[in-house]
C-alpha positions as CSV (number, residue, x, y, z in Angstrom):
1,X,-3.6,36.6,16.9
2,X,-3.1,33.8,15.1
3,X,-4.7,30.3,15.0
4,X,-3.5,27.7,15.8
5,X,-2.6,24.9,13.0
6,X,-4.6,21.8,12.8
7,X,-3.0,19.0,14.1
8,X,-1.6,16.7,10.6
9,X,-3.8,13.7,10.3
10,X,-1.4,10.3,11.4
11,X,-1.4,8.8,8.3
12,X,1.1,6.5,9.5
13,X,-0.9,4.7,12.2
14,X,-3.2,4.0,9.5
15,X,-0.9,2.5,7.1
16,X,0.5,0.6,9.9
17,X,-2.8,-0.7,10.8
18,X,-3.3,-1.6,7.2
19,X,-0.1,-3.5,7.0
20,X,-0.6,-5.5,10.1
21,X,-4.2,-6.6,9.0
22,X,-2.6,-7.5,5.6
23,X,0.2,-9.7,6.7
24,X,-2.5,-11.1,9.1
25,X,-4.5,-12.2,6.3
26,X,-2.0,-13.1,3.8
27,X,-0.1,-15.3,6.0
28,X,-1.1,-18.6,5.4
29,X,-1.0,-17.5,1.6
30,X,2.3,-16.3,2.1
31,X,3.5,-19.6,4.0
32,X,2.6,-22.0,1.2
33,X,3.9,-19.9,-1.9
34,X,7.2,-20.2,0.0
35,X,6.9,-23.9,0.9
36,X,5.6,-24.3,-3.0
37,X,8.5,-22.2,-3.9
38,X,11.2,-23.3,-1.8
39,X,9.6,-27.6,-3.0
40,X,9.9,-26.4,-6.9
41,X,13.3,-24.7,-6.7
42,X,14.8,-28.0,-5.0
43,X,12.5,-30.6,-7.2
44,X,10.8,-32.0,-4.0
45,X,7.5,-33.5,-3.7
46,X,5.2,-31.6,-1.5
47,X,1.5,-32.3,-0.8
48,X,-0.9,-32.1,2.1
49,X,-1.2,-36.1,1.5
50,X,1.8,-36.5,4.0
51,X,5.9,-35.8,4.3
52,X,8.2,-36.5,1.9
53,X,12.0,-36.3,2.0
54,X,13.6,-32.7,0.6
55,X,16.9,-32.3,0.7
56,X,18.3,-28.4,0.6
57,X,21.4,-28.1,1.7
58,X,22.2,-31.0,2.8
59,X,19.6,-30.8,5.7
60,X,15.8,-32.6,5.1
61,X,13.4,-30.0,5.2
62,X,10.5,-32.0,4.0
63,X,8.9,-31.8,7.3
64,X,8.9,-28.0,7.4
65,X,8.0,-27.7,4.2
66,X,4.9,-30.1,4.9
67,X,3.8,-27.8,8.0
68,X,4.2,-24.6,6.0
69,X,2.1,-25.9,3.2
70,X,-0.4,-27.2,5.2
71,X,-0.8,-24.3,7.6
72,X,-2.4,-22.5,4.4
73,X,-5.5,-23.8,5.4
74,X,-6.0,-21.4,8.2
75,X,-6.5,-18.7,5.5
76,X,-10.3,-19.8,5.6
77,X,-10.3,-17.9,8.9
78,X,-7.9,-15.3,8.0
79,X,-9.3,-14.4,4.7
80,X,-12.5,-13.5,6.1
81,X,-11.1,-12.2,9.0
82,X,-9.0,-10.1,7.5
83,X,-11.7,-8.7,4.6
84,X,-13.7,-7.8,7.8
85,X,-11.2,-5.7,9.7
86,X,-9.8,-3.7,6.5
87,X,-13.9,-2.4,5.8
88,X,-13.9,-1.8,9.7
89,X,-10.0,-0.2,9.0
90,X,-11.7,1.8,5.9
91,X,-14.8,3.1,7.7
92,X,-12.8,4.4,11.1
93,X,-10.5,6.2,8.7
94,X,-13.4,7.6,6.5
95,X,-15.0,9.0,9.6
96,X,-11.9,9.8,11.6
97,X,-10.9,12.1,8.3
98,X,-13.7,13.7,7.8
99,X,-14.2,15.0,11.4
């Protein structure tokens, strides 16, 4: 008779996982390189100071822009956060591939 195959490991959840704890983390890094981006491309002024005007399209996105820059500060809880979770991520896959 013949054995039966070993189930394939699921890779996928893993680099699912991965991805989910890396947009987590990268977030409020992500959110003021656009609002940097989006300030630069349209020469607006953009600071964590306050709100200035930014006209794109024809519609003022300075406030936006202000609440996207400034929401990079939560990256002092989603760095770490995230660092914690992808060594807790590394370790279950370690052991979960070597059983």
């Amino acid at each position: 008779m013949m054995e039966p195959r070993p189930a394939r490991f699921p890779w996928w959840v893993y680099w699912l996982l991965l991805a989910v704890i890396l947009l987590f983390a990268l977030a409020p890094v992500l959110s003021v390189l656009v609002a940097g981006l989006l300030a630069e491309a349209n020469g607006c002024v953009l600071n964590e100071g306050n709100t200035h005007p930014c006209l794109i399209g024809g519609t003022d996105w300075g406030g936006t822009l202000y609440v996207l820059f400034v929401l990079g500060w939560f990256a002092l809880a989603t760095l770490p956060l995230g660092g914690g979770a992808l060594i807790v991520w590394l370790v279950v896959l370690i052991i979960h591939r070597i059983a």
